[in-house]
C-alpha positions as CSV (number, residue, x, y, z in Angstrom):
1,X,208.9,41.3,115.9
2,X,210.6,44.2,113.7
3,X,210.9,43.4,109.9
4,X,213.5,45.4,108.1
5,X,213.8,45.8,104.0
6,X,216.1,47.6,102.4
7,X,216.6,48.6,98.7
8,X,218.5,51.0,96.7
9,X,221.3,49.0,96.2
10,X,223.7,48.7,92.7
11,X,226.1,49.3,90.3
12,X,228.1,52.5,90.1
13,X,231.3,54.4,89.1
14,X,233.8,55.6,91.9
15,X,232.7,59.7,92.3
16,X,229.0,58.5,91.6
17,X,226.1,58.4,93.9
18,X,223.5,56.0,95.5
19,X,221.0,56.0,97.6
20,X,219.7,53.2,99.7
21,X,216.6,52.9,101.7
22,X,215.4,50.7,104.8
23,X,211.3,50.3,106.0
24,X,210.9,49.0,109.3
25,X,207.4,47.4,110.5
26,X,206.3,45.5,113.3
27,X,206.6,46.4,117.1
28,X,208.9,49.5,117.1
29,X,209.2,51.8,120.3
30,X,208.9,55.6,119.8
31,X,212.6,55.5,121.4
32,X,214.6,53.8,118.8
33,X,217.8,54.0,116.6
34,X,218.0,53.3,113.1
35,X,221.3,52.6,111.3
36,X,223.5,51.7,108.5
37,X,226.0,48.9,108.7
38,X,228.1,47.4,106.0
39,X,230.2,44.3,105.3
40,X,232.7,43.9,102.4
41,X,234.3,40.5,101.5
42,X,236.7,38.9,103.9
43,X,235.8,42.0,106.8
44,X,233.8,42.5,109.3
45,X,230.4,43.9,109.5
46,X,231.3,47.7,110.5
47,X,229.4,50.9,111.2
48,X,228.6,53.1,108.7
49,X,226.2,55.5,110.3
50,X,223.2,56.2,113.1
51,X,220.1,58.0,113.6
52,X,218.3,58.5,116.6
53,X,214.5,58.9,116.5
54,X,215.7,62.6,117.9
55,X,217.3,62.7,115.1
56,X,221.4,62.8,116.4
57,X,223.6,61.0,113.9
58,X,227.2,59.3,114.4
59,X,229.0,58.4,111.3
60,X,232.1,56.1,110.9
61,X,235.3,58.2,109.6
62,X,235.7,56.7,106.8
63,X,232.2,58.1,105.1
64,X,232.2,61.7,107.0
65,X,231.8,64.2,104.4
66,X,230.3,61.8,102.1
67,X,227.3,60.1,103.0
68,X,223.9,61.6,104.7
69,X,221.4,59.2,107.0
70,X,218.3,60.5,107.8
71,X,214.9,59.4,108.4
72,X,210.6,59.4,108.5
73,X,209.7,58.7,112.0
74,X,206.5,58.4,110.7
75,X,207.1,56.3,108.2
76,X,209.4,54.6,110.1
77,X,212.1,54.5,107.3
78,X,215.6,55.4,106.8
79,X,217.8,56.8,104.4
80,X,221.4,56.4,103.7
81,X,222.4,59.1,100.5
82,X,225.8,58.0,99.2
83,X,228.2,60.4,97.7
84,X,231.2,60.3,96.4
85,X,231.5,56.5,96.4
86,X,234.8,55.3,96.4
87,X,235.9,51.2,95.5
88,X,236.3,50.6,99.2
89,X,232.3,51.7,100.0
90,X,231.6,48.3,98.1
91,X,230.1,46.2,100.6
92,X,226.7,44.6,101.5
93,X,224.9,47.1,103.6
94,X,222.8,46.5,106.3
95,X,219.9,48.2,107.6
96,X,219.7,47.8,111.5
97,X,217.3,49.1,114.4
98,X,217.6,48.8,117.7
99,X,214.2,49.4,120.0
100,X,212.8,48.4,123.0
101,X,213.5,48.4,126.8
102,X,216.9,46.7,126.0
103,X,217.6,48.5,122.9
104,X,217.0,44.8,120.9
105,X,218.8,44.8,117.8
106,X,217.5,43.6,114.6
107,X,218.8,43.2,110.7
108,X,217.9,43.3,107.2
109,X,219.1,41.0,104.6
110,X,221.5,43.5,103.4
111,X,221.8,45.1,99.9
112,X,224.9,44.9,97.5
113,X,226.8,48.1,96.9
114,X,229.7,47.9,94.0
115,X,231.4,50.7,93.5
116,X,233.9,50.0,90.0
117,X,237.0,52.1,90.2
């Protein structure tokens, strides 16, 4: 099993900054791909941005520019630094990892973002 905790979430002014944090323990595979996800009212759960444990990212359009995910590999953590924010970035994000043979996908209980225009 892979536990996944994130923090950093929070208040903040559009144009301000956050950044939000994900540690990962349990049984996690050296091949692996850590990940931002976030869900405002009413939407769907979208992609925010990737990290491979190589360290190749992917971000969503809407955050290019903006926001910066990187991680420990050692620590097994990840990193999501937030700049910029705009009132649309408010959402609960997700951390999520994906490992294994199968690429098995798992969540953490999210963390609330509000961005006040």
């Amino acid at each position: 099993q892979v536990q996944l905790v994130e923090s950093g979430g929070g208040l903040v002014q559009a144009g301000g900054s956050l950044r939000l944090s994900c540690a990962a323990s349990g049984s996690i595979f050296v091949i692996n791909i850590m990940g931002w996800y976030r869900q405002a009212p009413g939407k769907q759960r979208e992609l925010v941005a990737t990290i491979t444990h190589e360290g190749r990212t992917d971000y969503a359009d809407s955050v290019k520019g903006r926001f910066t995910i990187s991680r420990d590999n050692a620590k097994n953590t990840a990193s999501l630094q937030m700049n910029s924010l705009k009132f649309d970035d408010t959402a609960v994000y997700f951390c999520n990892l994906k490992t294994g043979p199968l690429l098995r996908s798992y969540w953490g209980k999210g963390t609330l973002v509000t961005v006040s225009a």
